[in-house]
Structure formats: structure tokens, C-alpha cells
N, CA, C and O atoms as a DFTB+ gen file, in Angstrom:
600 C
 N C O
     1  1       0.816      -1.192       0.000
     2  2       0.000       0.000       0.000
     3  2       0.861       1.258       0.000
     4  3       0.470       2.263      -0.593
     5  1       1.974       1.229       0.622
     6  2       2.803       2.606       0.577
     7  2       3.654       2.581      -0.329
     8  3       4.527       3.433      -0.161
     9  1       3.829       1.677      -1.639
    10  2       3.877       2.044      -3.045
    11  2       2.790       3.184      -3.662
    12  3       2.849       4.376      -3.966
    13  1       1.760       2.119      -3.669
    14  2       0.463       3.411      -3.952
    15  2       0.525       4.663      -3.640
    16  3       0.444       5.498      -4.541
    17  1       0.689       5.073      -2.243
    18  2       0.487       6.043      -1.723
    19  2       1.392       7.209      -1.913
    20  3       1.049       8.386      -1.802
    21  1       2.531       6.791      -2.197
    22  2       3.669       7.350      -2.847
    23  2       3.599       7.680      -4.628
    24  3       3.843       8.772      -5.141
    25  1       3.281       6.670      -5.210
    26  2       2.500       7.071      -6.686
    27  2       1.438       8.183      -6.773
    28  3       1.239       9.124      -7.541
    29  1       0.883       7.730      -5.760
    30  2      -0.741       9.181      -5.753
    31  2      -0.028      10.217      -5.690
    32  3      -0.106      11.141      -6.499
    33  1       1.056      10.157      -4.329
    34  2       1.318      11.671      -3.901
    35  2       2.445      12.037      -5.105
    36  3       2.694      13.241      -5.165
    37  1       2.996      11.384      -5.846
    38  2       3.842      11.993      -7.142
    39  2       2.997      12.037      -8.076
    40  3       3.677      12.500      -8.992
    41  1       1.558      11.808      -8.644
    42  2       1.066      11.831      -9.429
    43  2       0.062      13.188      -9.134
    44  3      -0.216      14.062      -9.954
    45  1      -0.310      13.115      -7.979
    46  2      -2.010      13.606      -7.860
    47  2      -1.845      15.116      -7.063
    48  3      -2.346      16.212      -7.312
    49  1      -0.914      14.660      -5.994
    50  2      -0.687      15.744      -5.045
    51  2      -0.616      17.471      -5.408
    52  3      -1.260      18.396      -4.912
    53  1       0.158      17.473      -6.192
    54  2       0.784      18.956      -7.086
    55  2      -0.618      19.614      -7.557
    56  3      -0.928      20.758      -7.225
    57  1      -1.289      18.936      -8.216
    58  2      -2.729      19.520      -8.647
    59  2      -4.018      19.737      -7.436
    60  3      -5.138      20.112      -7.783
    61  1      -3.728      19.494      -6.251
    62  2      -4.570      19.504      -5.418
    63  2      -5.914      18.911      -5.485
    64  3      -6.709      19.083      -4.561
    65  1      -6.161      18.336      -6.352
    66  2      -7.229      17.369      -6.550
    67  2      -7.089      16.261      -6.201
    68  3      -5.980      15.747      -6.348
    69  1      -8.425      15.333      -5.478
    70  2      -8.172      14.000      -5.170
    71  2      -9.005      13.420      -6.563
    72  3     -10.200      13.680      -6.703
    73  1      -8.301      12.665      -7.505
    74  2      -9.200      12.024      -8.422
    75  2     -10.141      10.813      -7.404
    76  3     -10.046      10.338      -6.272
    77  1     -11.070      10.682      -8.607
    78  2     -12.592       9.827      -7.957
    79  2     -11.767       7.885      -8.089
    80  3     -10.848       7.556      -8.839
    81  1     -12.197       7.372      -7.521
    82  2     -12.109       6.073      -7.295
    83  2     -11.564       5.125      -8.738
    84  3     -10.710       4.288      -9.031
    85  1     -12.589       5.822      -9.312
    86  2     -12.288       5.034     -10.909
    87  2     -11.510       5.300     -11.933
    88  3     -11.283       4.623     -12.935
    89  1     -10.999       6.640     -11.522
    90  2      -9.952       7.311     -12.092
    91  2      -8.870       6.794     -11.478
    92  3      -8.061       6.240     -12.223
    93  1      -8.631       6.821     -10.327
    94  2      -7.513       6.148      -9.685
    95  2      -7.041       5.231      -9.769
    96  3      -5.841       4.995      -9.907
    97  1      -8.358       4.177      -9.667
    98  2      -7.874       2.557      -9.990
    99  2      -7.704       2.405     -11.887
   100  3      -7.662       1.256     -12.325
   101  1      -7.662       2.985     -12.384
   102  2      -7.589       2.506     -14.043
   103  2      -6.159       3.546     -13.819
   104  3      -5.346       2.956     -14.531
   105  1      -5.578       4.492     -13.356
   106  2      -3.995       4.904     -13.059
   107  2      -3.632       3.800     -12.699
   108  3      -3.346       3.074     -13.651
   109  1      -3.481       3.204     -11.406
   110  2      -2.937       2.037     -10.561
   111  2      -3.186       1.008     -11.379
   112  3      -2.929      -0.038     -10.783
   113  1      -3.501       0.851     -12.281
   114  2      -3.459      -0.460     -13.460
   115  2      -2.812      -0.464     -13.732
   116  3      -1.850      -1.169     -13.429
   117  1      -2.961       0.745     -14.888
   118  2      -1.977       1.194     -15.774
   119  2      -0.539       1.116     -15.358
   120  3       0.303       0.436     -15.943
   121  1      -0.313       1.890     -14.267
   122  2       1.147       1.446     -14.074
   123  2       1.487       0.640     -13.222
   124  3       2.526       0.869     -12.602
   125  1       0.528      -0.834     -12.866
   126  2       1.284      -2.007     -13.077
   127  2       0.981      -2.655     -12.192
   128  3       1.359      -3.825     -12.251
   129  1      -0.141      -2.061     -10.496
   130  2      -0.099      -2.224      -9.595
   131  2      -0.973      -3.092      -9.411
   132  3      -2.116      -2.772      -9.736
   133  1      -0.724      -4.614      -8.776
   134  2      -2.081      -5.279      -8.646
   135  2      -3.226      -4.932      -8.286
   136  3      -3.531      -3.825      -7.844
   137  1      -4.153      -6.140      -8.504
   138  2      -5.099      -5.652      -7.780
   139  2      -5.776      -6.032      -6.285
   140  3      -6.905      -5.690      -5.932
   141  1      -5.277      -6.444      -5.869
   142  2      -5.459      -6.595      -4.639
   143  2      -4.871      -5.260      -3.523
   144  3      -5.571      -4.708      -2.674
   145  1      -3.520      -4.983      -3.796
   146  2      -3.137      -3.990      -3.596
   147  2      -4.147      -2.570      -3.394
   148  3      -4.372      -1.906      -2.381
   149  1      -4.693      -2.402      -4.959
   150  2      -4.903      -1.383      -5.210
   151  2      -6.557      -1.297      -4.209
   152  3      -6.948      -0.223      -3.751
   153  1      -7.183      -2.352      -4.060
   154  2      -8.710      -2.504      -3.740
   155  2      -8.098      -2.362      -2.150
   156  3      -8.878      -1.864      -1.339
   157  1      -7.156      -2.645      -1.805
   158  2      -6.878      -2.007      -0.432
   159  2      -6.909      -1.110      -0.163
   160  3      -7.511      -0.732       0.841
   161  1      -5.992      -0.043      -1.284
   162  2      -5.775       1.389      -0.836
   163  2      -6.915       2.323      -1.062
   164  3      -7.149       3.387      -0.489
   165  1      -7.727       1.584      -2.220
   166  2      -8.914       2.342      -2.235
   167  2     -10.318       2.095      -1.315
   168  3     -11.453       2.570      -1.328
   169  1      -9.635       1.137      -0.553
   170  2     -10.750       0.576       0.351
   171  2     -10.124       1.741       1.708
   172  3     -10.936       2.428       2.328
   173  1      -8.803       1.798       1.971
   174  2      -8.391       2.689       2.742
   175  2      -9.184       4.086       3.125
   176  3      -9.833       4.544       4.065
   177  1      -8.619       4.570       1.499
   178  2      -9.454       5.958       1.398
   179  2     -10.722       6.008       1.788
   180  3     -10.965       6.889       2.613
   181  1     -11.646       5.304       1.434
   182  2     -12.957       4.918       2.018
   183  2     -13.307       5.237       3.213
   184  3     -14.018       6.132       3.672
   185  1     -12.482       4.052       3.835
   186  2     -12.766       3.867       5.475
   187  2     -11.909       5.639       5.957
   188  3     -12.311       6.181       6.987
   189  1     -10.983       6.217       5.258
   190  2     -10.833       7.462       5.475
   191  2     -12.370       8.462       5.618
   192  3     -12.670       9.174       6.576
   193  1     -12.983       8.291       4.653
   194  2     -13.533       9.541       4.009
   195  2     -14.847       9.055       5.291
   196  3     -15.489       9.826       6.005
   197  1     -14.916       7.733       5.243
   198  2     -15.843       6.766       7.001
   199  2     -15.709       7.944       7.920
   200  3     -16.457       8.895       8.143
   201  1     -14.575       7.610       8.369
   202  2     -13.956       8.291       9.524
   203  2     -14.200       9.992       9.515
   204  3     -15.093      10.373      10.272
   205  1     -13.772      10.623       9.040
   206  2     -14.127      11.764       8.365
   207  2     -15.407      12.241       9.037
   208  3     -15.462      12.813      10.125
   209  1     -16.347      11.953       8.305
   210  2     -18.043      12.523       8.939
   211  2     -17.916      12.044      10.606
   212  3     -17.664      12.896      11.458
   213  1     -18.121      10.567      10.978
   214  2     -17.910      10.263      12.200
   215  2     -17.267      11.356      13.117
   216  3     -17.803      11.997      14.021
   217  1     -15.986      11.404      12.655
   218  2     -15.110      12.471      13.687
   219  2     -15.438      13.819      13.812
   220  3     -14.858      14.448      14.698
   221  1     -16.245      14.389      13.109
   222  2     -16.718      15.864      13.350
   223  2     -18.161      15.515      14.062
   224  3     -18.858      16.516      13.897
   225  1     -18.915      14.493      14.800
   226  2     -19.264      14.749      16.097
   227  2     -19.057      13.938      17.072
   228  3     -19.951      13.506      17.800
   229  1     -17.663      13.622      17.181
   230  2     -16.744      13.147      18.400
   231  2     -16.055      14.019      18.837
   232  3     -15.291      14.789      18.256
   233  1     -16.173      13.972      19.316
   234  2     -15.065      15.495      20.840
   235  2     -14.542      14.772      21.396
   236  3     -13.341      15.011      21.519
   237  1     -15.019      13.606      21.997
   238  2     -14.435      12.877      23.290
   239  2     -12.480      12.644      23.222
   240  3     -11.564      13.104      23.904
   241  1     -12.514      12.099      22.534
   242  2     -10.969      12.305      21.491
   243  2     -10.004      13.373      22.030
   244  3      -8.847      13.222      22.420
   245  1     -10.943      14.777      21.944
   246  2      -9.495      15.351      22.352
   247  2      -9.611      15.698      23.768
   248  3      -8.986      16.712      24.078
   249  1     -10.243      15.121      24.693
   250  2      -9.826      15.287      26.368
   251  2      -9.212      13.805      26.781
   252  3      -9.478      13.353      27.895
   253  1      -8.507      13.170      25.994
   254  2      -8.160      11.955      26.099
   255  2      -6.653      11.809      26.274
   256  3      -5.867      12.585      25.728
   257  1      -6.301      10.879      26.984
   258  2      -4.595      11.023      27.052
   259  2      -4.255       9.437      26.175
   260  3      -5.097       8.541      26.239
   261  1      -3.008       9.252      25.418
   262  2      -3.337       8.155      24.645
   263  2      -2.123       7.323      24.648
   264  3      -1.212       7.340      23.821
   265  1      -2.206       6.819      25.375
   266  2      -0.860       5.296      25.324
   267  2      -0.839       4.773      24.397
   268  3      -1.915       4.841      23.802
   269  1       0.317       3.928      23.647
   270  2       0.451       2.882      22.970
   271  2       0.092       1.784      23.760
   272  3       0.274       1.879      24.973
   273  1      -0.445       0.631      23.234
   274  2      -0.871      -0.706      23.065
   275  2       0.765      -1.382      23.502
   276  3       1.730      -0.770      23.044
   277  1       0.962      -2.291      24.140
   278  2       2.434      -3.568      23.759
   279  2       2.571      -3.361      22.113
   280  3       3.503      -2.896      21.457
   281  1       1.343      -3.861      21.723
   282  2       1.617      -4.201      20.365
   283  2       1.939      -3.055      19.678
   284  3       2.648      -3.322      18.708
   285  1       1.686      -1.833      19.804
   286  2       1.678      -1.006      19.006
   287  2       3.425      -0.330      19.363
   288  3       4.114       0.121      18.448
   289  1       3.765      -0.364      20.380
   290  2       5.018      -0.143      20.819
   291  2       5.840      -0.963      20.214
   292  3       6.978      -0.528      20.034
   293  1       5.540      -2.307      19.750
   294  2       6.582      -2.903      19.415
   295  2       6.706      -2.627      17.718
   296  3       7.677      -3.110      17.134
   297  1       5.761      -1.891      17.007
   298  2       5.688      -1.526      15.568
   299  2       5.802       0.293      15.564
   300  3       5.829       0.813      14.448
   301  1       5.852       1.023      16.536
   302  2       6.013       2.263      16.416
   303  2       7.061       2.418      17.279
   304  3       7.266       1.798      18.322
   305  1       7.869       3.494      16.656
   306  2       9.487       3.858      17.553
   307  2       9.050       5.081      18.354
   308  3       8.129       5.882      18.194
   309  1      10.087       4.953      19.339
   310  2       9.874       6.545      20.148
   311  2       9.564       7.909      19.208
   312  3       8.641       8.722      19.243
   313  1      10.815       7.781      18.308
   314  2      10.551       9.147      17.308
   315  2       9.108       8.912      16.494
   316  3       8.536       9.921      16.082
   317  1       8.705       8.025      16.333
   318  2       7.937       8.131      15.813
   319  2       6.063       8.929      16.203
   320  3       5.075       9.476      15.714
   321  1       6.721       8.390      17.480
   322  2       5.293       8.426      18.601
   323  2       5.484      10.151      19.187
   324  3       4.632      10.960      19.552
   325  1       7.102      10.264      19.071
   326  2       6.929      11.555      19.456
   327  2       6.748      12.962      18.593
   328  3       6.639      14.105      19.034
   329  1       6.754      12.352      16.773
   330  2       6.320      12.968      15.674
   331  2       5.123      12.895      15.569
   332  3       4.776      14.076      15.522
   333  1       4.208      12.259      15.496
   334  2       2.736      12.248      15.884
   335  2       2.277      13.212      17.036
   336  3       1.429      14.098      16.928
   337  1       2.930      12.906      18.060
   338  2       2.631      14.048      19.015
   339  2       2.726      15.596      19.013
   340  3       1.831      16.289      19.497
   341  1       3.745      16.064      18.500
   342  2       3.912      16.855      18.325
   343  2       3.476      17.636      16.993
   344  3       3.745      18.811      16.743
   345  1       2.804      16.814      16.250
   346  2       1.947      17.380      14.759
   347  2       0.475      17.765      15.578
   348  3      -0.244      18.720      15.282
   349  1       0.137      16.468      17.025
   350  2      -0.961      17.004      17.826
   351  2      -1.059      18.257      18.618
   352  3      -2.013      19.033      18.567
   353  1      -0.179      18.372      19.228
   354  2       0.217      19.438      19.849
   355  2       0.890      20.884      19.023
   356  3       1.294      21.918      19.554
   357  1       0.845      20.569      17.716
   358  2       0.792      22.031      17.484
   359  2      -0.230      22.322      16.281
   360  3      -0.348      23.347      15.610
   361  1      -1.088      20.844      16.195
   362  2      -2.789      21.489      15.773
   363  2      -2.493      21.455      14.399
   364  3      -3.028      22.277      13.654
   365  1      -1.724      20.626      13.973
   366  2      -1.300      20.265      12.695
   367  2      -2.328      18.758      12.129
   368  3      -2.710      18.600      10.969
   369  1      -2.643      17.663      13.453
   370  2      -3.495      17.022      13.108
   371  2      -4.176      16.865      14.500
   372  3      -3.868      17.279      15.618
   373  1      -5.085      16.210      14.089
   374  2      -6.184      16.208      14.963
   375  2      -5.866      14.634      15.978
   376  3      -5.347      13.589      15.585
   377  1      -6.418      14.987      17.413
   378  2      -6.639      13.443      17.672
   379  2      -7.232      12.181      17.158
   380  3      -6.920      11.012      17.386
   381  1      -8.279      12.760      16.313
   382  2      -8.708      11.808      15.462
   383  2      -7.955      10.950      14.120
   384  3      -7.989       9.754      13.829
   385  1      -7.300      12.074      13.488
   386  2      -6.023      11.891      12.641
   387  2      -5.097      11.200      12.921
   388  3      -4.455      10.409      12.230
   389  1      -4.974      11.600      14.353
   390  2      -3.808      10.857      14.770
   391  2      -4.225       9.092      15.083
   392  3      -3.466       8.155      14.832
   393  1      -5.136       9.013      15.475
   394  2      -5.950       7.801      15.300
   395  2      -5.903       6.538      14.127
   396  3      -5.913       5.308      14.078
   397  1      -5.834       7.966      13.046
   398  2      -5.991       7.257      11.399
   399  2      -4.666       6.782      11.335
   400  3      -4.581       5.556      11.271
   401  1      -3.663       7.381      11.334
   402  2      -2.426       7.133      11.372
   403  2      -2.031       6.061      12.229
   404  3      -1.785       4.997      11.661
   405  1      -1.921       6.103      13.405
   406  2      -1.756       4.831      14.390
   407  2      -2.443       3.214      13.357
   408  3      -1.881       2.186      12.981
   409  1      -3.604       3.634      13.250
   410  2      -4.625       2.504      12.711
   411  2      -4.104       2.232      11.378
   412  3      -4.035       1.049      11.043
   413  1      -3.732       3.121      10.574
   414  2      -2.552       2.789       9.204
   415  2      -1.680       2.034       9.059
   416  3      -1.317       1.267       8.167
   417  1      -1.149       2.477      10.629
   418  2       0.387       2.112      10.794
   419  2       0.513       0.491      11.012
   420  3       1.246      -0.294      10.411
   421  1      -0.453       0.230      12.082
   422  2      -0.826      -0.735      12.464
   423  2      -1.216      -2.154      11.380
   424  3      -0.853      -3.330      11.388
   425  1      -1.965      -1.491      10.657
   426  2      -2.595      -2.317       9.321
   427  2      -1.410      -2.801       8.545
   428  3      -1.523      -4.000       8.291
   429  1      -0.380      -2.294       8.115
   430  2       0.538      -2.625       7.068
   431  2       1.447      -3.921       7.540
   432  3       2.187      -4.160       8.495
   433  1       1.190      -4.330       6.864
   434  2       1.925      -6.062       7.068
   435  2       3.261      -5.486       6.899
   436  3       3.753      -5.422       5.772
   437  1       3.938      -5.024       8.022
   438  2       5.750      -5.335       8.053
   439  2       5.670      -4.674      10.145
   440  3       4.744      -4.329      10.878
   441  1       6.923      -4.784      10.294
   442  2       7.216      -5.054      11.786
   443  2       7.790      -4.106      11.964
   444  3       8.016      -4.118      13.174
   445  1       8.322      -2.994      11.433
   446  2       8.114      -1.615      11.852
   447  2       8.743      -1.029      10.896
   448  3       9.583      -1.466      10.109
   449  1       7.933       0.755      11.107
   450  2       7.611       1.465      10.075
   451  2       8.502       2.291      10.138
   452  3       9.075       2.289      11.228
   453  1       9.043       3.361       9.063
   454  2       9.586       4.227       9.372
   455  2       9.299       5.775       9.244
   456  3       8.209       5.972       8.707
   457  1       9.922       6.839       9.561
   458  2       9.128       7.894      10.197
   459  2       8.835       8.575       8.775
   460  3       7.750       9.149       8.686
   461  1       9.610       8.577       7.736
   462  2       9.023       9.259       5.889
   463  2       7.905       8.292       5.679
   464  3       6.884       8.739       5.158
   465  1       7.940       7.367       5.924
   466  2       6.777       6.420       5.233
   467  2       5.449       7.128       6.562
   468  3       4.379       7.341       5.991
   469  1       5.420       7.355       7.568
   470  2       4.660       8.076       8.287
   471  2       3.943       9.438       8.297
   472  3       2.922       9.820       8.869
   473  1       4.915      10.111       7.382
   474  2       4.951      11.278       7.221
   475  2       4.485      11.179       6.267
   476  3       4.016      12.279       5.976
   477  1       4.224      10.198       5.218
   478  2       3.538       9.826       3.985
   479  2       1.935       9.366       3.910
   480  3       1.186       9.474       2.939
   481  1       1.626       8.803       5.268
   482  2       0.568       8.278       5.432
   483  2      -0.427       9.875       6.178
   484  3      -1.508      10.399       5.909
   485  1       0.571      10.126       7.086
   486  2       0.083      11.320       7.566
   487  2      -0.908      12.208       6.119
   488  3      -2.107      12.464       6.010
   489  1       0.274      12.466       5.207
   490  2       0.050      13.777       4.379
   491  2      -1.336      13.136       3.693
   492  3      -2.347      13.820       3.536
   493  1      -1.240      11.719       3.305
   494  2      -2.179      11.286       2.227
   495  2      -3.804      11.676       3.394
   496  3      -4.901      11.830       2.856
   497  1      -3.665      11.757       4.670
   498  2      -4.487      11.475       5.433
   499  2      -5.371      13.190       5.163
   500  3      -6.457      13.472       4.657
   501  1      -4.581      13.797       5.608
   502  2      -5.090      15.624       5.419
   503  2      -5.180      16.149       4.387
   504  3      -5.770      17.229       4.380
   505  1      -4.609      15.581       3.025
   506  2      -4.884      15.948       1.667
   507  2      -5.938      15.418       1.228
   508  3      -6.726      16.048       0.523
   509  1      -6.157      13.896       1.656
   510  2      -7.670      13.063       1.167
   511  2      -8.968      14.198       1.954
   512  3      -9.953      14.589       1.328
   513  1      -8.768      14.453       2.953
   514  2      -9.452      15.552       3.875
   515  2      -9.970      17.028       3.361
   516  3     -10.868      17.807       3.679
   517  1      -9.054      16.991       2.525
   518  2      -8.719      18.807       2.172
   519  2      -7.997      19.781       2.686
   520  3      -7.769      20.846       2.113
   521  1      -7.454      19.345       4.210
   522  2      -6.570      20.421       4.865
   523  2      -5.114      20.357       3.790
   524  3      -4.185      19.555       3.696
   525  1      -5.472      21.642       3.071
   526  2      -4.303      21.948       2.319
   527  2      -3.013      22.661       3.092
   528  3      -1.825      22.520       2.804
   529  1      -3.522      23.374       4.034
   530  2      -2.272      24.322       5.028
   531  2      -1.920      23.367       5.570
   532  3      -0.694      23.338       5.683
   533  1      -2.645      22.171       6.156
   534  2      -1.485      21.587       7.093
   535  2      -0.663      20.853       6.220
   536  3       0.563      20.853       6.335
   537  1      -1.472      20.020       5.065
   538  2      -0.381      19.498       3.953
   539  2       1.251      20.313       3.329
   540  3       2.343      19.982       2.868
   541  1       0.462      21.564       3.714
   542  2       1.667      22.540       2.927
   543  2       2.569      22.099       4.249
   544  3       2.938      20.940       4.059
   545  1       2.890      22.428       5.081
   546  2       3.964      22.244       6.370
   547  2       4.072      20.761       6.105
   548  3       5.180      20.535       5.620
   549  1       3.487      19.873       6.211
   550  2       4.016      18.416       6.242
   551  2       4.663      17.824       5.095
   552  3       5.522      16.948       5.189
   553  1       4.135      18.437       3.737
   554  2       5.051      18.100       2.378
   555  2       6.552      18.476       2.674
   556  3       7.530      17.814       2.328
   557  1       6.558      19.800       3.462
   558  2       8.094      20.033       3.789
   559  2       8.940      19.568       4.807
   560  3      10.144      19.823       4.826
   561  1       8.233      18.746       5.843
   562  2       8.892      17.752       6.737
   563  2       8.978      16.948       5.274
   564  3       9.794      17.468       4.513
   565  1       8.436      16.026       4.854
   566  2       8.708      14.314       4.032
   567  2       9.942      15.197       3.115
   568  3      10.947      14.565       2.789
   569  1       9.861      16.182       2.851
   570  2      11.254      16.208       1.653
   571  2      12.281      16.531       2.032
   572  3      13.271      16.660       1.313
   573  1      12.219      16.806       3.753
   574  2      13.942      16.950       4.365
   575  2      14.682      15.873       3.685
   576  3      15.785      15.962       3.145
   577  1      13.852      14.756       3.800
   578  2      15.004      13.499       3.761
   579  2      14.674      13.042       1.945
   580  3      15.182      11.939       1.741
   581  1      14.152      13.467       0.975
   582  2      13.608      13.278       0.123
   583  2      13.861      11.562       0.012
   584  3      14.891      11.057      -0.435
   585  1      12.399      10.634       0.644
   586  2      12.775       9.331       0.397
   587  2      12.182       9.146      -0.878
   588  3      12.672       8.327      -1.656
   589  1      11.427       9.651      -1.107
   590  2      10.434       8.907      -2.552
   591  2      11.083       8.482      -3.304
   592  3      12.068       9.083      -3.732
   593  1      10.655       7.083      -3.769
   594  2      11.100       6.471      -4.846
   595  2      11.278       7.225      -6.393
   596  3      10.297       7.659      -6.997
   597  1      12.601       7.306      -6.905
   598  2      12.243       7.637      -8.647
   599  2      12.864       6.523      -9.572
   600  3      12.721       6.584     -10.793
């Protein structure tokens, strides 16, 4: 999935448009990407856009203090947990966001993640959203280290 997500954001991102489902998946054909893969990531976005309505009448979220899980400690690094935090704490994403992300992170079949590929999931998370300002600040964290594949 964070092939995909990395294709979208070199393909799609720059134009600020999220193309529609069917546009996307006949791209992700085209250049090569199964399909199983692809019915994930677009199943992703989904359960994104889910989440989305839900979270604008949940509050409870942000009077909440939020531990990692064992499990989730053993797939998220300190820096990592403390980059999330601090995107919370300066209102860059939301507790709920931060939620999406954890739950992202969590989902991807490998044993731990690293903090550009985070910063990747993050951005796809607030751009699928529409928060373009916070995207603008977070596109320029992911290209300190410019990982993207060319």
C-alpha cells in the first residue's frame, strides 16, 4: 500500500485534486499495480472519508490522554510516537487523525515502520481531507530526507 500512496502523492498531489475512485484505480493499473493492492488502498481511502463525517461529532478524542498498546510499541518507535505528538500538539493534526495514522500504521503487514513512510501516510491522510495548510507544512517535513522512490 505505501507504493500506492507514494504514486498518488507523485502523481495527484501537485494539482490539489483527489481524483474519484475510478480514475484512480484505471492509473494504478496502468502502471502495473495489482489488484489486490490497489482494492486495499482504495478501500483505505474509504474507510478514510468513514472516519471523516464520524469524527466531526466526536469530541471525546481530544480530552483523552493516549498510550500505545504492547503491540503497538513494538511496531512504532519513540521518534515516531513523538512525531505524531507533536503534529498534535501544534494542531497540525487532529486526535482523530492521529488515530488514522496509528490505525494505518498498524494495518501494514511489516514489523516496523519508518518515520518518511509516516509522514507519507500522515500527508495522504489531510490531503484526502482537504486540509491543504497543514499538507503545505508536512510536504516540507517528508522532503527533508527526500525518500520517494524515482
Amino acid at each position: 500500500m505505501v507504493d500506492i500512496l507514494i504514486f498518488v502523492y507523485e502523481n495527484f498531489f501537485d494539482s490539489g485534486i483527489y481524483p474519484s475512485n475510478s480514475t484512480l484505480q484505471t492509473r494504478l493499473f496502468a502502471a502495473g499495480f495489482n489488484e489486490k493492492e490497489v482494492n486495499l488502498t482504495l478501500d483505505w481511502f474509504d474507510h478514510l472519508d468513514k472516519l471523516s463525517v464520524a469524527a466531526e461529532t466526536n469530541q471525546e478524542l481530544n480530552t483523552t490522554i493516549r498510550c500505545l498498546h504492547a503491540q503497538e510499541q513494538e511496531k512504532i518507535s519513540a521518534s515516531i510516537w513523538g512525531f505524531l505528538l507533536f503534529l498534535e500538539q501544534n494542531n497540525i493534526i487532529s486526535p482523530s487523525q492521529r488515530e488514522w495514522v496509528l490505525s494505518s500504521i498498524m494495518s501494514l503487514d511489516i514489523n516496523e515502520i519508518d518515520l518518511e513512510r509516516v509522514k507519507l501516510i500522515t500527508l495522504m491522510i489531510l490531503w484526502r481531507q482537504g486540509q491543504s495548510s497543514e499538507t503545505l507544512l508536512l510536504e516540507e517535513l517528508l522532503h527533508e530526507n527526500e525518500f520517494l522512490l524515482h
